[in-house]
Structure formats: structure tokens, C-alpha cells
VEXMI-440014 format. One record per residue: z, y, x of N, C-alpha, C in turn. Coordinates in steps of 0.1 Angstrom, whole numbers, plus 5000, padded with zeros to 4 digits. Atoms other than C-alpha are relative to their C-alpha. Example, Ala and Ser with C-alpha at 12.3 -4.5 7.8 and 13.67 -1.06 7.14 Angstrom:
2
500049885009507849555123500050125009500049894991507149895137500850114992
END
This chain:
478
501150094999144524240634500549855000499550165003145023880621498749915005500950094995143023580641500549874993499550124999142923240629499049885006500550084993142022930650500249874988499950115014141622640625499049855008500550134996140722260630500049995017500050054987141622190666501049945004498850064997143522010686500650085011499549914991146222210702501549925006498550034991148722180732500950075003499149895002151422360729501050035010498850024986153922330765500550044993498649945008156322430738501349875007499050114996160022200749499849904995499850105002159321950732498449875006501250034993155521910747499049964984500350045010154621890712497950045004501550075001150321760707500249994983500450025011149121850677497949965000501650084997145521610672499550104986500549885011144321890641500950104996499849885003145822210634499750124998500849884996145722580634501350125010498949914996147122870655499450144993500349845006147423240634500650095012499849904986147623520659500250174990499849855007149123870646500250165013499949904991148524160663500449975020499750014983148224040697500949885005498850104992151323740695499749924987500250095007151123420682501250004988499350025011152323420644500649884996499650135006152623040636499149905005501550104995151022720649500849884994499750155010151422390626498349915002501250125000149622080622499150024984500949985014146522080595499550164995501049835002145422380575500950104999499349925002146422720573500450044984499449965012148422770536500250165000499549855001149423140544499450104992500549925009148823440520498950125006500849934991147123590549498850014998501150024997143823680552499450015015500749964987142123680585498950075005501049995001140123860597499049965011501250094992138323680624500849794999500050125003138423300618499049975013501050074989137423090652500449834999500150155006136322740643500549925011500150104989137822450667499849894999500350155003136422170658499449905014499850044989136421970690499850025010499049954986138222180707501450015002498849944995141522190726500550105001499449884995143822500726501249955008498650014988146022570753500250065008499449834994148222840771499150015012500949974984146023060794500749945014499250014982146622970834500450175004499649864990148123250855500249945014500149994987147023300888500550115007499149924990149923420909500050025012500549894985148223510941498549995000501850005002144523650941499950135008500149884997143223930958498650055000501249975006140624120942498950045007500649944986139124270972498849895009501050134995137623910984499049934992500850095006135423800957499250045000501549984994132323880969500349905012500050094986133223661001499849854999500250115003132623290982498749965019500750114989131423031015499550125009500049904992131623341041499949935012499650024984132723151071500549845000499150114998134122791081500549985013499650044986136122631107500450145008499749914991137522951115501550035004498449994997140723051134500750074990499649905009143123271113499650165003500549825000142723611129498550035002501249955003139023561129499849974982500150005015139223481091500550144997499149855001141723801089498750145001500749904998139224031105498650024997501249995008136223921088500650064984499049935012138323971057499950135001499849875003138724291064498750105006501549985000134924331078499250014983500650055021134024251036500250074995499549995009136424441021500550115002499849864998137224811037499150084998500649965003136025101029499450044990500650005008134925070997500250164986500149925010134125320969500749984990499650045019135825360933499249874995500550095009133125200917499649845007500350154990132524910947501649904996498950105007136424820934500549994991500550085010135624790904499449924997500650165000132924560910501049905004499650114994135024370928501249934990499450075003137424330903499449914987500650075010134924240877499649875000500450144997133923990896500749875000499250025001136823850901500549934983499350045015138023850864499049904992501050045002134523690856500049885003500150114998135223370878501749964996499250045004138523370864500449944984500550035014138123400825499249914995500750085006135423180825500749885004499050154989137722890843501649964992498350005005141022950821501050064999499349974992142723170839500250144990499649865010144023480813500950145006498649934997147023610839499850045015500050004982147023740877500950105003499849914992148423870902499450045006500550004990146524060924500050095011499649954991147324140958498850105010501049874996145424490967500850115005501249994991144224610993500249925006499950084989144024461026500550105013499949884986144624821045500450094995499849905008145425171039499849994987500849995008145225311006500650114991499749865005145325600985500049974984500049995010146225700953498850004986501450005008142425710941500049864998500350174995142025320955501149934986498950095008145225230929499349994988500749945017143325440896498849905004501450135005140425210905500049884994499850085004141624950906500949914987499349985023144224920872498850034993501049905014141225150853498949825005500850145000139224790862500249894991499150135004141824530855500150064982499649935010142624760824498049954991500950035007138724710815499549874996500550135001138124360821501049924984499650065007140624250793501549905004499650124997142624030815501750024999498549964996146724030821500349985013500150024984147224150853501250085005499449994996149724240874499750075018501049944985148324480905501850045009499250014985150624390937499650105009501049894989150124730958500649965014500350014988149724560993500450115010499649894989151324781022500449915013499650064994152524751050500250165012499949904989154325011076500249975013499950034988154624821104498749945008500850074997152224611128499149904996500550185006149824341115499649905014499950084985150824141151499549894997500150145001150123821135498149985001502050005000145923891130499750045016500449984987145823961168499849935009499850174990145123661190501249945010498650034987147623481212499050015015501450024993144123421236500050185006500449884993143823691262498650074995501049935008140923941247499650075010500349874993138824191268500450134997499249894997140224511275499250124987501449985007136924631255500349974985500050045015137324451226501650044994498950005002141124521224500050164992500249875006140524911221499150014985500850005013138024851195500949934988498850055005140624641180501250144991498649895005143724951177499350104998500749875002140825201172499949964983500949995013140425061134501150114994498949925007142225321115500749984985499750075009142325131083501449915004499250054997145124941097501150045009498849984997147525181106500750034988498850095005150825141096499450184988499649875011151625401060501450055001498649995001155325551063500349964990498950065013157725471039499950144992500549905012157825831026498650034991501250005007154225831021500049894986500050125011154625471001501150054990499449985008157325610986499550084983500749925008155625880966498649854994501350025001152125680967500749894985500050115008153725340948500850074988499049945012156525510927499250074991501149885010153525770910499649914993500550145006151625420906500349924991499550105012154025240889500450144986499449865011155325570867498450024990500949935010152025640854499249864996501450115004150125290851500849834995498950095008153325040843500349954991500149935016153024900811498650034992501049935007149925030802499249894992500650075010147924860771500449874995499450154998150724590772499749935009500050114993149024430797500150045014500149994984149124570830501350085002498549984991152224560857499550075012500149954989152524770889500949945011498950034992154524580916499650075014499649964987155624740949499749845008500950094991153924440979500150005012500450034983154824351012498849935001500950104992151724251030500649865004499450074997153824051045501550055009498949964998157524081053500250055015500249964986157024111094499550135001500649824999154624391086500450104999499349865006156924601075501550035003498449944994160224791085500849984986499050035013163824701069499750124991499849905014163425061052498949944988500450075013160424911032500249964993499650075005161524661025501449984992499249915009164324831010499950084986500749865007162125100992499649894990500350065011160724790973500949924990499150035012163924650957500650134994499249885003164725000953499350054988500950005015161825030927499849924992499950145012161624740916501050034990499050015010165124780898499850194996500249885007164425150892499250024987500749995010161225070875499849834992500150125002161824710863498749885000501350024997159024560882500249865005500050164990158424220903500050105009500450014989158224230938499249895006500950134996154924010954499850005017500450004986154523920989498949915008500250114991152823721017501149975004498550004991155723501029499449815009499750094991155423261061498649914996501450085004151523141054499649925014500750094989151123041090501049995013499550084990152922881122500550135007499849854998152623251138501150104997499349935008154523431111500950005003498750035000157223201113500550065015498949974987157923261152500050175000499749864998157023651149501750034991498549925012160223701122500949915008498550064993162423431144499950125013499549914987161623661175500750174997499649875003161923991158501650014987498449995008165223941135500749925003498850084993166723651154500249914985499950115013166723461119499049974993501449975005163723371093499850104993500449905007162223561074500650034985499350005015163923401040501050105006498649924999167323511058500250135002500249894994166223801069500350114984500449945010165523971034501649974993498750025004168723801023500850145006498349954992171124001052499650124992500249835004168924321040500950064985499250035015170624241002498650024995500750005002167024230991499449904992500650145010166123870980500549994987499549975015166023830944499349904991501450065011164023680912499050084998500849885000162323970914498649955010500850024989160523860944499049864994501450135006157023590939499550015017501149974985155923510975499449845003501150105001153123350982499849935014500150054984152123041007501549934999498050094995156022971015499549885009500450114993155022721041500949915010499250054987157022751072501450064995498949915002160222781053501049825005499250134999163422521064501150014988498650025008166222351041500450124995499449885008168322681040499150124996501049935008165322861030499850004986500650095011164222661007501750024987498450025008168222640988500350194999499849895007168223020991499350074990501049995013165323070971500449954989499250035012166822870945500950084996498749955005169823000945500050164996500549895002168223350945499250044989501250015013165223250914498950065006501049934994162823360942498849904995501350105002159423200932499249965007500750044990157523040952498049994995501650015011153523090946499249925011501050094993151622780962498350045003501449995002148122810970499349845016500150134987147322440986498850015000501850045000143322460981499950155016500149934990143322751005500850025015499050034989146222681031499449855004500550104997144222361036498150095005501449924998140722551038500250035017499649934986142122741068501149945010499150084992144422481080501650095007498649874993147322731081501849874993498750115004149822411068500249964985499650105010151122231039501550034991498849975005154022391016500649894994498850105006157022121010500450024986499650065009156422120974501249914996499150155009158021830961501250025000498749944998161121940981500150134994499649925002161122240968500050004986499850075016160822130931501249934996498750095007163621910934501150065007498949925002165922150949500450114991499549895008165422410921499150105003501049884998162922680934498949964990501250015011160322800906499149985006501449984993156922760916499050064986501549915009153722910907499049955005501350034992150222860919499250094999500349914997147823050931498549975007501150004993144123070940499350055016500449954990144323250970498950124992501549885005141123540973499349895003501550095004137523340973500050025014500549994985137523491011500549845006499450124992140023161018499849884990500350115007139222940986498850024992501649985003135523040978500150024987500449985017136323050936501550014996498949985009138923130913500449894986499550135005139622810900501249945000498850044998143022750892500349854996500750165000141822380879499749925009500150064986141722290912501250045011498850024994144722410925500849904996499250105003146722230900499449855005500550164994144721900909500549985014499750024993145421970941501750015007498650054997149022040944500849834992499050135008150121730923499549875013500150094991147821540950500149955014499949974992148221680980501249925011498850094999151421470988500249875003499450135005151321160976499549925013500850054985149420991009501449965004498949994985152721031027501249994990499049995007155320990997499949874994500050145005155820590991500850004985499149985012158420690961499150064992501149945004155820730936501050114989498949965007159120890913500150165004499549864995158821200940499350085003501249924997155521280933500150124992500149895009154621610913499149934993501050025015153021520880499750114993501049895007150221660860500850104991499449925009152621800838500950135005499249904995154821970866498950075009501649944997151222100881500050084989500249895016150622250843500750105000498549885000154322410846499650095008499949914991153622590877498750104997501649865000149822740865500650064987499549955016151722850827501250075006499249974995155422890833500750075007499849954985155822910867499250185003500949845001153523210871500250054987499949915005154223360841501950065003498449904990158123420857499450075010500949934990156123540886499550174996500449934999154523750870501150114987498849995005157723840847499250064986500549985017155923830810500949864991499350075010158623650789499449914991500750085010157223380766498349955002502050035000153423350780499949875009500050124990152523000793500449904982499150085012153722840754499150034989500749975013151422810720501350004993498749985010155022930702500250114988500449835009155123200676501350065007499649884991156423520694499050015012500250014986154523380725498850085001501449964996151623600740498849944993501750095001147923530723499449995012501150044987146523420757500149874998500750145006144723100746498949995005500850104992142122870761499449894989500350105007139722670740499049945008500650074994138322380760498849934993500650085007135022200748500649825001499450124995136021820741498849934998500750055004132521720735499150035015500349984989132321700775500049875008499650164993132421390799501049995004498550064998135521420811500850074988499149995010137221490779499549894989500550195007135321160765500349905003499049985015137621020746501250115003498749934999140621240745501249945005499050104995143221040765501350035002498249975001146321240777499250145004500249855004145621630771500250045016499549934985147821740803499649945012500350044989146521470826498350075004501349944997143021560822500350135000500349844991143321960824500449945012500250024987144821850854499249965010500550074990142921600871498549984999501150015005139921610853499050094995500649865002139221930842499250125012500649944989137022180863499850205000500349885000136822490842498950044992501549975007133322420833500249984984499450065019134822290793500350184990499249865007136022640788499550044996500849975004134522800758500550114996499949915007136423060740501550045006498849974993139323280759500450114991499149905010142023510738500950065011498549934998144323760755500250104993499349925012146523930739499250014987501149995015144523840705499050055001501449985000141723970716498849875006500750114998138623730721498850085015500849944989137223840759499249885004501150124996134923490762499749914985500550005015133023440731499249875003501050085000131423070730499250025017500549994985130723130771499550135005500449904996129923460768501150155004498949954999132323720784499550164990500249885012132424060757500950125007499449854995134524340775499150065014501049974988131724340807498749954999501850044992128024340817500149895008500050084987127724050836498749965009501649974993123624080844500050115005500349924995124424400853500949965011498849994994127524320870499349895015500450054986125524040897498950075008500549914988122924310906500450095008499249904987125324570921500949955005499150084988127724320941498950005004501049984988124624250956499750095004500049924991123524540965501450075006498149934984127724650977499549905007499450074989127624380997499049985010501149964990124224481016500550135003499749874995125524851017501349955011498850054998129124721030500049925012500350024985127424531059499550085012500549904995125724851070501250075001498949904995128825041067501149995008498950034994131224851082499449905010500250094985128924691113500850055008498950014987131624801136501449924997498950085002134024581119499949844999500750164995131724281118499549975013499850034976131324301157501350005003498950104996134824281160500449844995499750165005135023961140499649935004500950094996132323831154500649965016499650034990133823891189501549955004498950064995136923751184500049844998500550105001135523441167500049945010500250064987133823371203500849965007498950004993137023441217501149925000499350065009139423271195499449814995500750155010138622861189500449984985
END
């Protein structure tokens, strides 16, 4: 299948940042064949021809932390503590049917495709989960078109950190350790459950990864956390985590290992490039230097660690000691949309207030790096993030006959600062064309906003005993 894109202007993050103001890009079988300035000469024929006449190409975003499970939850809650955010979270999002997570991931893929966004990671479930709950979710991700990378979420230990520091009634506490969704999985069980997962669904249609997923590194015993570099290099996978998102975190892993949590994974011999953890917040100096020195990635998500007031990750420093970054939307439960056009805006800005050296800011271009790039090391797909021939077809054609692309001024500052998502006209992955002129072509999407609605009226009926705990710890919890 030969695609050609003709008359546009394309940005290519290739090394030299090359800006071509008319060209074309030819797409063969799925990977970019050739991209020059002007017309196509080649003996080729094509067989789909997509006109850009004032439009921008340019490498899809990858969103390296998302979790598909919360998008249904857009403007749920404000001003809330973390473990009442946690347990409403998981009031939304348990329970659910095959086909309830599939909606969800459609949904999902829906406010991501239309925004830019071609690449994810996504960190699933939030609780138990069975080998049915995995086939749903892949046979989803696998439908929507997208390049995705399904993080299977575990966790064999305690989730101590979602439990309040605030004395609780005796009452509510039981109702609390009675959820059964949230007990711990063994390690044999995960053993079997993830290893099957990645063996049978790895790989599949070129586009979809299976990574082994600490919930988060506390949650889980050293053997886990063992089990997952132990597949990882068996089945050449990533490893994705939560790492150090809130104030909490950090003292549960200084109380329980007597070191942090980076060091911690270190003594286990575990830390790697392998690893993408998301948040990194409460990490110090030798954290931060062993991540580098490890190629651990670091996956930001400042629009939602600001939402929920859980802190402020030391970017800047962590850019200029060498750790990769990525970025990352969070789920819609903590940043209401899948807008990675708003992350990068906001990490490049998020800083500067408090950084008089304007030399030590993050620029639009090292924002770009971390949504392309950055996340695509994350999500360990060689070459995607680059209009290069060999590189992935995951392409993005922006309208420029918009107001903030009126006049065309500096390509990379506006996606960044200017851009919203709403420009986005025509999306490519892997050569295929899954957003046609605004219309998405691999899903129903009239069909697709009548049944979220009604899941998410069944889903409040099913799980009122998990929205009375949220509700009662809310009260409890300022």
C-alpha cells in the first residue's frame, strides 16, 4: 500500500530540525519511504494521494502515561484529597464488563486521535484482573488503530498510600478492607496471568506491546518486582510504573526499605532503560543521576500533578542531568482530556516563574522532544517521533488555515504554545489513515457516546457501595 501526502508543509524533528515550507511525504507499506521538498518525481504510483495544501505534517505525539479505565471520568470531582480522588477512581472504574472496556478504550483513543496523539501507553487496570480483562482490552486498542503499548497494572502488596493518614471510623475502615477488588494478586498468579499476556498478544499487528506494571513500586513485594525484569528481558518488553507521584509515597518507601524508592529498585539489580515511570516527583539528586545513568525515563504529567496538587517534578534538573523524559496525560479521572498539547505547553511553562536564567528554561522544542522522542524510547518503538524514511507512518496533519496558525511563524513554537488539538485534521498510523478530514474511520463514534452513557449510569448502580466509600472518606479527609 503506497500513500502520498503532496503540497504541505512538513516538520520533520529529523537532527537537523529540518522545515520543509512545500513538499511531500510517500509512505510504503506502513513506513515512511521518502520525504523531500516539492513534488513527488517517483515511478511510483500511489494509491491513495492526501492533498496538504495548508497543511502541516508532523510526527504523531505519544502519550506515555494514560489509563484507559478513566475516560469516562472528564470534570468528576475537584479540590479533592488524593485518597479520595483514588477511591472515587476506583468507584468509576471497577467491575466492568468486556464490552464496558472496550468502550472505555474507545473513548479514550477518540480524545486522543482527534488531538495528535498516535502512541500510548496505557496503564490498566486500577485492581485485580484476569486474563479475560487483558483480551479486552488489547482486542480494543488492536481495534481503534492506535499504537499502544498496554502496561498490565498489578500490584501484590498493599495500596497503603490511598488510605488516609486522618483517623477513619471503625465502620468505614471495614468497608474499606472488605473491597475485594484490591486485594493484593501473588506473584505466581501474575506470573502465569502476564507472561500468557505478553506471549500471546506481544507484537501483534505491529502495533501493540505488552509490558509487565508496577502500580506502583511500594505496592508490590521485591519478588515482583523481580518477576518484572525477569520478563521483560525474557520477552523484550518495557517495564511502566507509578514512581513517587505524591509526598506519601516518598515516606512509605523511606519507611519500608530504609532508602528511596529509585535506590531501592537499584539494590534489587532491577533499574534499567527498560523501566518508563511516571510522575517522578519526589525523587532527590542521587535519584535523579541514577536514572540517567540507568536510561530510566522519566514520564511527566504536569497538567495532572498540578490538578490534584500532588507536586511539581524537577524537570529542568532532570533534563540537564541526562534523564530522558516523556510526557504524559495522566487518565481524564486527574486531567479531564487527553490532550497532550497541553501537557507540552505546560511543562516548558510550568518553571519559569521561579527560574530567573531564562538559558535553564525548557523550550518548545525540548517540550516537542519529550511528546515524539522521549516517549517513543518509553515506549521502545525505534524511529517513531521523526518524518525520516524507515521511520514509522504515524503522521499528523494540522489545519494552518486556523487562528493560531495565522501566519505560520515558528512551526514548533506554535504546536507548542499555541496549538490545542482542535487544527488536527488528518491522522496516519502505521500508513493507515484512522482520522479522515475529522472524521475518525476504524470506530462508531455516535454509536460509541450512547453506550458510555448508559455504562456510566449502569456503573453507578453497580458499584454504589464503592461510591459511599468515597463519598465518606471525602468528608473525612480535607
Amino acid at each position: 500500500m503506497i500513500t502520498l501526502i503532496r503540497d504541505a508543509a512538513i516538520l520533520t524533528l529529523d537532527a537537523g530540525d529540518t522545515f520543509l515550507a512545500r513538499g511531500h511525504v510517500l509512505v510504503r507499506d506502513g513506513v515512511i519511504a521518502a520525504v523531500a521538498e516539492g513534488d513527488h518525481a517517483g515511478a511510483e504510483t500511489p494509491d491513495t494521494i492526501v492533498d496538504g495544501t495548508d497543511r502541516l505534517v508532523a510526527p504523531g505525539l505519544v502519550n506515555a502515561h494514560m489509563h484507559s479505565q478513566s475516560s469516562t471520568m472528564a470534570g468528576f470531582g475537584d479540590r479533592l484529597s488524593h485518597p479520595a480522588f483514588m477511591w472515587l477512581t476506583q468507584a468509576h472504574t471497577s467491575r466492568r464488563t468486556r464490552d464496558e472496556i472496550r468502550l472505555a478504550v474507545l473513548l479514550a483513543a477518540w480524545g486522543m486521535i482527534t488531538s495528535g496523539t498516535t502512541a500510548a501507553i496505557d496503564h490498566f487496570p486500577g485492581q485485580r484482573f484476569t486474563a479475560a480483562d487483558m483480551d479486552a482490552v488489547l482486542a480494543a486498542w488492536e481495534e481503534t488503530g492506535l499504537r499502544a503499548a498496554l502496561a498490565m497494572r498489578f500490584f501484590d502488596g498493599a495500596f497503603a498510600d490511598i488510605f488516609p493518614d486522618a483517623p477513619l471510623p471503625d465502620e468505614l475502615k471495614a468497608r474499606m478492607a472488605a473491597v475485594e477488588i484490591l486485594k493484593p494478586q501473588g506473584v505466581d498468579e501474575l506470573r502465569d496471568l502476564m507472561g500468557d499476556t505478553i506471549a500471546r498478544w506481544h507484537g501483534r499487528a505491529g502495533r501493540l506491546s505488552v509490558f509487565p506494571a508496577p502500580s506502583n513500586p511500594d505496592r508490590c513485594t521485591d519478588a515482583a518486582l523481580r518477576l518484572c525484569a525477569e520478563l521483560a528481558e525474557q520477552h523484550d518488553t518495557g517495564i511502566h510504573t507509578h514512581l513517587l507521584e505524591t509526598r506519601k509515597q516518598a515516606r512509605i518507601a523511606a519507611e519500608k526499605y530504609g532508602e528511596t524508592a529509585v535506590r531501592h529498585l537499584e539494590t534489587l539489580g532491577v533499574l534499567s532503560a527498560r523501566w518508563s515511570c511516571a510522575h517522578s516527583i519526589w525523587l532527590d539528586d542521587a535519584d535523579i543521576d541514577l536514572m540517567a545513568a540507568r536510561g530510566t525515563v522519566a514520564v511527566l504529567n504536569p497538567e495532572s500533578n498540578a490538578r490534584l496538587g500532588t507536586g511539581l517534578a524537577c524537570a529542568p534538573k532532570m533534563m540537564r542531568r541526562g534523564v530522558t523524559l516523556a510526557l504524559g496525560t495522566d487518565g481524564a479521572s486527574a486531567n479531564d482530556n487527553m490532550v497532550l498539547h497541553e501537557a507540552m505547553r505546560a511543562v516548558a511553562t510550568s518553571h519559569r516563574a521561579g527560574e530567573p536564567d531564562r538559558s535553564r528554561w525548557i523550550s518548545a522544542r525540548d517540550a516537542l522532544r519529550m511528546a515524539t522522542t522521549g516517549g517513543a524510547t518509553a515506549l521502545r518503538c525505534p524511529g517513531l517521533g521523526s518524518i525520516t524514511p524507515g521511520a514509522p507512518a504515524d503522521l499528523v496533519l494540522y489545519r494552518l488555515d486556523t487562528p493560531w496558525w495565522t501566519p505560520l511563524n515558528d512551526p514548533v513554537a506554535q504546536l507548542v504554545f499555541a496549538e490545542t488539538g482542535g487544527a488536527v485534521d488528518t491522522v496516519m498510523i502505521a500508513g493507515r489513515i484512522v482520522l479522515d478530514r475529522g472524521r475518525i474511520t476504524t470506530f462508531d463514534t455516535d454509536t460509541l457516546v450512547r453506550e458510555v452513557r448508559a455504562m456510566a449510569a449502569s456503573l453507578r448502580r453497580r458499584n454504589a457501595d464503592l461510591f459511599a466509600v468515597a463519598t465518606d472518606i471525602a468528608e473525612v479527609v480535607p
